[in-house]
C-alpha angles and dihedrals in degrees: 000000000000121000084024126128129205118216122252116249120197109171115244090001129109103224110215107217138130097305098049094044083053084046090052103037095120098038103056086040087057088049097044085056081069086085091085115066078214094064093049089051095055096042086047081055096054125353103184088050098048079044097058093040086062093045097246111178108230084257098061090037095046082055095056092044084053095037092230111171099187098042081059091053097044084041084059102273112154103221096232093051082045096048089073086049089051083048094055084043092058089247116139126188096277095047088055086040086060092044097053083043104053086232132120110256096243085050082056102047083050090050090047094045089055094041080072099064 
């Protein structure tokens, strides 16, 4: 049909377009409040209730209780609003790297290591 797209598939891979900004509206504007150390602070007092004041759906909110980067990401994070929520987690590159690989981080950082030659 003319004027029609057709989505764009990468297997294994969120694809971050129009429906799941719209998916994630609320949390990458909640992210995006991490700006503010205020804000961090507020979130690291109460998290479900930072969570709810964002409008976070139980999905997405059950993904940050369990700090699963890529649950936020199917659930409609944009990696770079949810990198300041893995930094307030704790979680650094090669822990989400791990994450989006199904490896332990310390089996990533040895893949990586050897990736290097």
């Amino acid at each position: 049909m003319p004027g029609t797209r057709r989505k764009r598939e990468i297997p294994g891979t969120t694809v971050f377009d129009a429906d799941q900004a719209r998916k994630g509206y609320a949390l990458n504007k909640m992210c995006y409040s991490f700006n503010s150390a205020a804000n961090r602070a507020e979130f690291l007092r109460d998290e479900d209730a930072y969570c709810r004041k964002f409008g976070l759906n139980e999905a997405q909110r059950d993904a940050v209780r369990r700090r699963d980067v890529l649950a936020l990401i199917a659930a409609g994070g944009n990696i770079y609003y949810l990198a300041k929520l893995a930094g307030i987690f704790g979680l650094d590159v090669q822990d989400i790297g791990a994450q989006q690989t199904g490896m332990t981080k310390d089996a990533f950082k040895a893949k990586l290591l050897a990736a290097r030659g």
